[in-house]
N, C-alpha and C positions, 0 to 999 in steps of 0.2 A: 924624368918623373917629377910631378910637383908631390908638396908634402902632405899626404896623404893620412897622418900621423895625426893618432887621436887619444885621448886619457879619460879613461873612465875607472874611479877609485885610484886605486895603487899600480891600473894596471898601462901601460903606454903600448896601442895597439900599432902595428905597422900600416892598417887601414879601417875605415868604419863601418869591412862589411862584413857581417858575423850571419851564422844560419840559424835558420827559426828551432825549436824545440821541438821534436817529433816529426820534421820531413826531413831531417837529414840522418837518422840513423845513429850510428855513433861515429861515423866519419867517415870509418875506414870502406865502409859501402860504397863511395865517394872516389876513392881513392884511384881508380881505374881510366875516370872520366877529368881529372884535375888536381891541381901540386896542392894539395892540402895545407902546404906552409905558406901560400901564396896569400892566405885569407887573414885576416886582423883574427882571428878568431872561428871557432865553431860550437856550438851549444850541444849537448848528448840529449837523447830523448829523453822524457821525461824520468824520474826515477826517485822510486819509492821503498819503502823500508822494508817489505816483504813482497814477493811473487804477485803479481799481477793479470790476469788473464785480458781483461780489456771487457767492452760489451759485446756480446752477442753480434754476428752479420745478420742483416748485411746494417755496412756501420759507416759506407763513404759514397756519395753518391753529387754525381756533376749537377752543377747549376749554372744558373746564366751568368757571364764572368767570372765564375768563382768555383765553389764544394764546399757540400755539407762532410761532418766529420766526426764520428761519434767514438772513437776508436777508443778512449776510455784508459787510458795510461797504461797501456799493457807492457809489460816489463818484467825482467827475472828478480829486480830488487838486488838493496845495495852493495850485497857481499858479492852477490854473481859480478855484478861491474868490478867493483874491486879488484875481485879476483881472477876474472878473466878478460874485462874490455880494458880498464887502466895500464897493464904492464903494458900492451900491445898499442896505444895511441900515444901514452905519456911522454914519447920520446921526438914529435912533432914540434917543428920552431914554431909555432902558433900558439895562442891562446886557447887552452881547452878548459872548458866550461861545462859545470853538468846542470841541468834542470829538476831542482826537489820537490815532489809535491809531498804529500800525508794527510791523513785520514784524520788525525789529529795533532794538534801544536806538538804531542808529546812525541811523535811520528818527526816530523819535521825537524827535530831538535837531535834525535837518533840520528839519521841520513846525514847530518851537519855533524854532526858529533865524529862520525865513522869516515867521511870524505875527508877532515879535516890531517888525518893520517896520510891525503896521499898529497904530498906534495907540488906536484905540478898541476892538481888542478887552483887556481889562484882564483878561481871568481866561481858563484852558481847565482843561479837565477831562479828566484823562490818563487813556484806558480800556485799561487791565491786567488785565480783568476781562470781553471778550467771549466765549461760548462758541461761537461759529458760523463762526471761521474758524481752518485749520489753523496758520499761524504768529503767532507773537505771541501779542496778543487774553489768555485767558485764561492760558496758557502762562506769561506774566510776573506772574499776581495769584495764582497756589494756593504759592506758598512766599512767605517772609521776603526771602530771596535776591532774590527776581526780581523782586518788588516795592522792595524797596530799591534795585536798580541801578537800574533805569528811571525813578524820584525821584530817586534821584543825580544823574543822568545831564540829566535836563529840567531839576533844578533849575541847575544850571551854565547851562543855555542860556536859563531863559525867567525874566528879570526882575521881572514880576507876579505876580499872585494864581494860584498852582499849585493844583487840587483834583483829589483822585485818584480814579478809580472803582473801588470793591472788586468782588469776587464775593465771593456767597454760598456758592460750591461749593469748600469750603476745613473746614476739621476746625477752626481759630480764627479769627474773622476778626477779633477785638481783638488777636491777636499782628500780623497781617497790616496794620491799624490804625495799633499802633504804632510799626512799622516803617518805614513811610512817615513818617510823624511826625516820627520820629527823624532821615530826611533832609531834610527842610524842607520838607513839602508843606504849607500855609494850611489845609487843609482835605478832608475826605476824605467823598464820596458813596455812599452804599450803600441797598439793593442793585441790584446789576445781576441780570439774568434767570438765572432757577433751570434748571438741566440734565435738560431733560423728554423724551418720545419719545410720538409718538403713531401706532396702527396702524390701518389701512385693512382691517377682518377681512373685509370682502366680495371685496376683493382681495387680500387677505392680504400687505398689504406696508405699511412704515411711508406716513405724506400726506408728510414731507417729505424732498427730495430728499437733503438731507445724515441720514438719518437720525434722529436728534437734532438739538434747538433748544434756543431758550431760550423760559422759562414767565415771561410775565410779566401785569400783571391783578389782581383784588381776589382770587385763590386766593393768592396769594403775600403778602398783605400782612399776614396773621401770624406770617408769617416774618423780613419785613422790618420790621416794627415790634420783635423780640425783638433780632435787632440792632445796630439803632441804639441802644439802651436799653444795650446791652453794650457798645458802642464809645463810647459819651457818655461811659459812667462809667471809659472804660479810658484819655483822650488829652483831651486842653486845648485842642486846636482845634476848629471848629466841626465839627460834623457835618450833611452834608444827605441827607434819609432819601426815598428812595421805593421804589415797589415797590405796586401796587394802590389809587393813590390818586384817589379817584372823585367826590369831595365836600368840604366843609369841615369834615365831623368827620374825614375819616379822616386829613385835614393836619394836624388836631389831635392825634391822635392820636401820632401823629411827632412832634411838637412835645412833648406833656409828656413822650414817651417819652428825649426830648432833644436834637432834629432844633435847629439855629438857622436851616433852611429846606428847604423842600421841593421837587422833583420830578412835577410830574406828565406820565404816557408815554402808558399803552396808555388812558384816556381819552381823548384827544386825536381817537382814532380814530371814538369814538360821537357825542362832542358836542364841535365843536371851537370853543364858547365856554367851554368846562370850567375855565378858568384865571381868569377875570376871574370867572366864577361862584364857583370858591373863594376869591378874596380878598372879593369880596362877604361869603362864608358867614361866612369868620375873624372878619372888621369888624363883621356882627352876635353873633356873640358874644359878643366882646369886649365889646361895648358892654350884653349882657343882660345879663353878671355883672359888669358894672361894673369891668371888668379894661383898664387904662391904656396897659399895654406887653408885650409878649409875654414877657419877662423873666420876670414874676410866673408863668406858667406851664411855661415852659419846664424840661422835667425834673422837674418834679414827682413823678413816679413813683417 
């Protein structure tokens, strides 16, 4: 095996390939189809301070390369995880990771506050960047301002390895980048789903209930590969890049573009050994070009 081995914050991952937030479950869904310790990591779905129902269906609906997504952070909220998902995953040799969002800063600082009790989770990943629900969500990632408060704010409250999740739907998202940076975030993730709409013309109405969703899938990952190439070169902490990531070139991809690890989401959905299949693909790589440590590649571009 070459060395596969990556560092983002405090934390030293066995590989750079981590699951996106919201298509993998809380792991153990997983767990049937692949060694769940095999992965650098895995992210829980989203998760917020009280019960969640999600939007209305219909809320997912196929697109050309890709899927719209509206599904609206539904979840039972922090104490249910707590109480019932944490005993039961906590004991994985892998990195587990949960994804915070909140309705307000003072939200986000609760959920930080109450995870910060369970000890093996050592990283979350603060989503300032969803487009599918009315408050919060993306609301706090399209300016400086509101991405800085809410890194302010977590950082006060949550001890470990802080990663931020960007949107793409923003005019900079290196200034947005460095922003968070600037308040102490370890590390910052991009992209989250692109701001799409799809229309039903036989019925003549949009397929999803909220109108608008988020586009995620290999349509979007020339997008999301430009960047991570942009925010690599703009801020000194690691960056973790996904956004259409379906194989082990296109991890690659994100890696020389400047990724120090990777995300994989809406795969998960078609083959959900897709994850242990791309550290596979990386490790023969690695190993064609005779390339020792991801280092040597990473950012290259």
């Amino acid at each position: 095996m070459a060395d596969l081995r990556v560092r983002i914050g405090s934390l030293e991952l066995k590989n750079p390939v981590l699951t996106a937030s919201g298509t993998f479950g809380y792991g153990e869904e997983f767990s049937d189809f692949i060694d769940l310790n095999r992965l650098g990591g895995f992210i829980v779905k989203g998760t917020t301070l009280n019960h969640r129902e999600g939007n209305p269906y219909p809320r997912m609906v196929e697109t050309p390369s890709g899927m719209l997504n509206a599904v609206g952070l539904q979840n039972k909220g922090v104490d249910y995880f707590i109480d019932n998902i944490y005993p039961r995953i906590k004991g994985y040799d892998t990195e587990v990771m949960v994804n915070v969002s909140g309705a307000s800063v003072a939200d986000y600082v609760e959920v930080c506050n109450r995870l910060s009790e369970c000890e093996a989770i050592r990283a979350i990943e603060v989503n300032i960047s969803c487009p599918n629900v009315k408050q919060g969500g993306m609301a706090f990632g399209t300016t400086c301002a509101g991405a800085s408060e809410v890194t302010r704010a977590v950082r006060s409250a949550w001890p470990r390895t802080l990663i931020v999740k960007l949107s793409p739907n923003v005019t900079s998202i290196t200034e947005i980048a460095k922003a968070v940076e600037a308040e102490g975030a370890d590390s910052v993730s991009l992209i989250n789903t692109l701001l799409g709409m799809a229309i039903d013309v036989e019925r003549r109405r949009p397929y999803l209930s909220t109108i608008t969703g988020g586009l995620s899938g290999p349509a979007v990952r020339p997008v999301a590969v430009r960047m991570v190439w942009q925010v690599a070169k703009a801020v000194k902490i690691p960056v973790i890049g996904l956004g259409g990531i379906m194989n082990g070139r296109d991890a690659l991809e994100f890696i020389m573009a400047g990724a120090t690890a990777i995300e994989v989401g809406t795969a998960n959905f078609i083959d959900p050994a897709v994850t242990v299949k791309i550290i596979d693909e990386i490790n023969d790589y690695m190993t064609r070009h005779s390339i020792g440590s991801l280092d040597e590649i990473r950012g290259i571009i």
